[in-house]
Structures are given as structure tokens and as C-alpha cells.
C-alpha positions as CSV (number, residue, x, y, z in Angstrom):
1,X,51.4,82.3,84.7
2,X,54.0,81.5,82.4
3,X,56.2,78.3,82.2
4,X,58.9,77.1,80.3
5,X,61.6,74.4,79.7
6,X,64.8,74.5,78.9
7,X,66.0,71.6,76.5
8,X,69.6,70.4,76.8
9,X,69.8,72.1,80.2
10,X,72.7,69.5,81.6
11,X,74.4,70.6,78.2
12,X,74.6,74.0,78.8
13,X,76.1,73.7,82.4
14,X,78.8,71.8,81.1
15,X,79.7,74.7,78.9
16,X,79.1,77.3,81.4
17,X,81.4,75.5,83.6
18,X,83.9,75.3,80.9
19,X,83.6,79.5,79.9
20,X,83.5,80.2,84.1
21,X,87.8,80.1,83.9
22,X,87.9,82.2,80.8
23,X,85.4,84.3,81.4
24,X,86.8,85.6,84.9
25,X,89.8,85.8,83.2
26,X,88.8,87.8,80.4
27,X,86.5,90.6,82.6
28,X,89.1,90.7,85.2
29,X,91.8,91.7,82.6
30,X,89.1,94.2,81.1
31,X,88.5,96.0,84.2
32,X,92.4,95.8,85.0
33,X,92.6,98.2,81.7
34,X,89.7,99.9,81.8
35,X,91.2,101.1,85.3
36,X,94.1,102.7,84.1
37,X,92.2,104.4,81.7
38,X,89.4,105.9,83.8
39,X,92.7,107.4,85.6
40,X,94.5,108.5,82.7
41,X,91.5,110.1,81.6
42,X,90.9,111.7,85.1
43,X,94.5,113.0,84.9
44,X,94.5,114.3,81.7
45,X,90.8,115.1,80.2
46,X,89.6,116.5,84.0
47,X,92.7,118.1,86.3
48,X,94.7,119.5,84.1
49,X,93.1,122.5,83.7
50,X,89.7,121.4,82.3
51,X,87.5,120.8,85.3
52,X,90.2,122.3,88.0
53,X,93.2,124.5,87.5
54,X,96.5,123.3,88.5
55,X,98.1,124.8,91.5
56,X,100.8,122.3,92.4
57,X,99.4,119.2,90.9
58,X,99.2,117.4,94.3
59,X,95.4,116.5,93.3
60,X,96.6,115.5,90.0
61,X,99.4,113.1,91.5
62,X,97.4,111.6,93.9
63,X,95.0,109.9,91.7
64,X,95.2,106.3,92.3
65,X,93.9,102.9,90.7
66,X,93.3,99.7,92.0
67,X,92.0,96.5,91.7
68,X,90.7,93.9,93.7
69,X,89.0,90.1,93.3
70,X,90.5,89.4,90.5
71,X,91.0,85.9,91.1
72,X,87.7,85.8,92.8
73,X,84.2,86.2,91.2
74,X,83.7,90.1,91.9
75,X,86.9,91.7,90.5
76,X,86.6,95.2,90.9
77,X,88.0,98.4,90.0
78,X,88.8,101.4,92.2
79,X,89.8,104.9,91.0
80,X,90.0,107.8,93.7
81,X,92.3,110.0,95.5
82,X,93.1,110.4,99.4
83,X,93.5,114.2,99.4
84,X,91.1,116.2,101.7
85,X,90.4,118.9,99.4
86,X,89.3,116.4,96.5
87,X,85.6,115.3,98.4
88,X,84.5,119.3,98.6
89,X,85.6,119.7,94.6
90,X,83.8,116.5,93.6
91,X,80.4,117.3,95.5
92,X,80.5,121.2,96.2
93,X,80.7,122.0,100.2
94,X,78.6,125.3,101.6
95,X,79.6,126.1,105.4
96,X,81.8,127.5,107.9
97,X,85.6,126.7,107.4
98,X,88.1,127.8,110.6
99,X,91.2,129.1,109.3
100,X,94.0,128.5,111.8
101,X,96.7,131.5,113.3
102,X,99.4,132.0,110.4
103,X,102.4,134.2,109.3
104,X,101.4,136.2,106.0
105,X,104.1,137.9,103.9
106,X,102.6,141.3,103.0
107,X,104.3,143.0,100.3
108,X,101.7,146.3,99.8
109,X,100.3,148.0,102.5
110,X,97.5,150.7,101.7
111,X,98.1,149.9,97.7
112,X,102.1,151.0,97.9
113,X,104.7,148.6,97.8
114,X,106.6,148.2,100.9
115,X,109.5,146.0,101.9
116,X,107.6,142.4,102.7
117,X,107.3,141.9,106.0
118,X,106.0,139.0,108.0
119,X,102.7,139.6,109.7
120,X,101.0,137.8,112.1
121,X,97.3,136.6,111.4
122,X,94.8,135.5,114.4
123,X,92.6,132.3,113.4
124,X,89.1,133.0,111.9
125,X,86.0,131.2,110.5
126,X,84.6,132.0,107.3
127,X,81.5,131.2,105.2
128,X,82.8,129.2,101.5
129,X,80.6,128.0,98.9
130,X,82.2,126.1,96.8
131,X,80.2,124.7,93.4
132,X,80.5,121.2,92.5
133,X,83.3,120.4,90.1
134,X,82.6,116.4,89.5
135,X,86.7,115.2,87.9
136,X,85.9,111.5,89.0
137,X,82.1,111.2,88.2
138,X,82.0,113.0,85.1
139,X,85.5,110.9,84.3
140,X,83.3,107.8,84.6
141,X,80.6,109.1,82.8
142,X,82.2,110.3,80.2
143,X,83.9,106.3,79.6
144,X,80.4,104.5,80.5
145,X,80.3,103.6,76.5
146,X,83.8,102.2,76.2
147,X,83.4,100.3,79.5
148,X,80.3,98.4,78.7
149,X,82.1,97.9,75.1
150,X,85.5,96.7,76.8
151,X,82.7,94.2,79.1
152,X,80.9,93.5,76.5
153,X,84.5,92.2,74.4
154,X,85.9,90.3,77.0
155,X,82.4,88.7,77.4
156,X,82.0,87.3,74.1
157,X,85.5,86.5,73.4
158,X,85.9,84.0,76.5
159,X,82.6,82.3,75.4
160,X,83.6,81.5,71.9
């Protein structure tokens, strides 16, 4: 067993009480930044060709930050997207996908050009396997260092 004592104990809460104010402070204005650079990075470094191509940049637009607590004593930082496509691109999806009836514009017919014509398709299910493409994970990862350093910052400076 092990015991110990701390000396000056009453001392130290006092100045623990006093850093509490700056110290939220300082870490919630941290994670505010560190926010809107997880989702610049996202944006940039991850859909903009390097981890997905760009089709019409609706994945791309719909990357969203926010925060939340920051007056409280759990601020936290949220970076993510509400497109339904984005889930089966961050984590891969294998399975049967239905593919609903549609018009199609067909402009070749038999490898000849024809005048393009609208055909009718009848719904179908199809088998996709789609790797894992991680934009949001790796994005995270790839800031871990300059997020603990940005913490680490805000830590010591409201302590001084």
C-alpha cells in the first residue's frame, strides 16, 4: 500500500478555483478553432479529389462544424455531414442496394450513335461493394498532433 500527503492542499484549491474560469475559457476557444480546422482540412486535404472525386461537391458542401458546452464544463466539438451517401464512403458498405424505376437517356444503341431517346428502366436490386474511403477519420487522425498541441496551449497558458 502506498500513502501520501499532499502539503498546502487548501492552497492549491484556491488556485484551481481561480484557473477553473480561464481554463474553460481557454479549451473552449481551442476546440472552437480546432473545429474549423478539422473541417477545412476535411474539405480541402480529403474531398477534393484526394480521398473522393468530386461529382457535384454536394458531399464537399455539406460538411458541417459545431460546437457545444462551451460555457459548461464538457465543451465539445462536432465535425460531420448529413448526406446519406457519406456513412457508406466513411465505413465501406457490401449488400444488396434496390435501384428504383427511372427514365435513362440512351444516346448509342448496339455501339452506333443514335438520336437520344428516353427509355424507360424497371427497378432492380444489385450487389455493391463499396471499399472504405475514411475523409472524416483519417481527417482527425491526420490532426491528433496539432490538437493535443492546441489543448495542450490553451492548458498552460490559462494556468500561468
Amino acid at each position: 500500500m502506498i500513502k501520501g500527503e499532499i502539503i498546502g492542499g487548501s492552497e492549491l484549491m484556491v488556485r484551481a478555483r481561480r484557473w477553473a474560469p480561464a481554463l474553460k475559457g481557454g479549451v473552449s476557444q481551442a476546440i472552437g478553432r480546432l473545429v474549423l480546422m478539422l473541417q477545412r482540412n476535411v474539405k480541402a486535404d480529403k474531398l477534393s479529389g484526394q480521398v473522393l472525386r468530386v461529382k457535384t461537391g454536394r458531399l464537399r458542401r455539406s460538411i458541417n462544424a459545431r460546437t457545444e458546452g462551451m460555457d459548461g464544463n464538457t465543451p465539445t466539438g462536432y465535425v460531420g455531414t448529413n448526406v446519406s451517401y457519406a456513412r457508406p464512403h466513411e465505413y465501406g458498405f457490401t449488400g444488396q442496394v434496390n435501384v428504383k424505376a427511372h427514365i435513362r437517356n440512351i444516346k448509342t444503341a448496339f455501339g452506333k450513335s443514335i438520336t437520344p431517346q428516353a427509355v424507360q428502366v424497371g427497378g432492380f436490386s444489385r450487389q455493391v461493394n463499396l471499399p472504405e474511403r475514411s475523409f472524416l477519420r483519417t481527417g482527425l487522425a491526420d490532426l491528433r498532433p496539432t490538437i493535443a498541441r492546441e489543448l495542450d496551449i490553451a492548458v498552460k497558458e490559462a494556468v500561468k
